[in-house]
N, C-alpha and C positions, 0 to 999 in steps of 0.2 A: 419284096416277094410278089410276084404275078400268081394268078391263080386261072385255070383256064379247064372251064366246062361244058361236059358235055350230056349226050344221053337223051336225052326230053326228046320229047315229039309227041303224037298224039297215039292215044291211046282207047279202046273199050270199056265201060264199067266194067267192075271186077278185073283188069286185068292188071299187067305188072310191068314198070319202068326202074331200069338202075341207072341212077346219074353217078356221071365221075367228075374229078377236080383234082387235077395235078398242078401241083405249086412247084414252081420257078426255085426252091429249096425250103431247108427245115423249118417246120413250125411247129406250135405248142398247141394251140388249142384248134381245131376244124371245127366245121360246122355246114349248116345248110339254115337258110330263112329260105321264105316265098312271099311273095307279092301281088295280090290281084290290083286290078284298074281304080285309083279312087280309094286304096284304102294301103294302111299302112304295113310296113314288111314284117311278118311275124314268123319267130325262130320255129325252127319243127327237128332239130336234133344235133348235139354236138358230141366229139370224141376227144378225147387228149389221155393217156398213158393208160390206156385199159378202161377207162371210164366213163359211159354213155348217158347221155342224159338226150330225153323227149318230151317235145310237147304234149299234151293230151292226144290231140287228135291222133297223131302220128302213135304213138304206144299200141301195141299188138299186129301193126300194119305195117309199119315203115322201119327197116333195121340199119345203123349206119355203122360204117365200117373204115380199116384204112390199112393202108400199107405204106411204109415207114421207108421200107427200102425205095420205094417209087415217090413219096412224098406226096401219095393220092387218097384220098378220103370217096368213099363212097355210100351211094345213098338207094338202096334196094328200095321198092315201094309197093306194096302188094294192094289187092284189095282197094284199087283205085278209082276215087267216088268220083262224078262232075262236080263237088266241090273240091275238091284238089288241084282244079285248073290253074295253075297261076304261071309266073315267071319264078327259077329257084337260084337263088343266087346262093351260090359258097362264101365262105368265110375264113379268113386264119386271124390267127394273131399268136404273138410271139409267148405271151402267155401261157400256163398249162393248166391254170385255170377252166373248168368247163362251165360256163358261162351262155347266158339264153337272151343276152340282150346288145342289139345292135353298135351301142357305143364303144363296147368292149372289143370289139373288130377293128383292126387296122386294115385287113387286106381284102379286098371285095373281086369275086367273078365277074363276069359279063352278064349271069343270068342265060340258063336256060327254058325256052318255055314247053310244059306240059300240058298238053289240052285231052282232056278227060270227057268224051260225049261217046254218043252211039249215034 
């Protein structure tokens, strides 16, 4: 499975970015990490058969989504701080477990980067 993202670019405080990630075919569980410079990649939201699961931060801000017929997951983000900056990589794996920790991913994006200033 290929996974291939897009969406990021920069952005205002307070303002709103939607990343997508269409996979190469079917998978079980989606997701999104990010990763700043120097520090290690931490999840911020997964889906698999009607079921979401959020980090903290992301909880009231960031809505993730997906479409099944397209094999795309997506990741609205409202309410977007300068700590939000990072690189956001997607996630699958074949599992439909939803799951919040990196090893449990087989299939990783390229990362896209969101920069969050004024």
């Amino acid at each position: 499975v290929q996974l291939q993202a897009s969406g990021g670019g920069w952005v205002q405080p307070g303002g709103s970015l939607r990343l997508s990630c269409a996979a190469s075919g079917r998978t079980g569980v989606m997701g999104w990490f990010r990763q700043v410079p120097g520090k290690e990649r931490d999840f911020v939201a997964a889906v698999s058969a009607g079921v979401t699961r959020y980090a903290d931060f992301a909880k009231g801000r960031f809505a993730i989504s997906r479409d099944n017929a397209k094999n795309t997951v997506y990741l609205r983000m409202n309410s977007l701080k300068p700590e939000d900056t990072a690189v956001y990589y997607c996630a699958a794996d074949l599992d439909t477990v939803v799951v919040t920790t990196e090893r449990n991913y087989d299939y990783w994006g390229q990362g896209t980067q969101v920069t969050v200033s004024s």
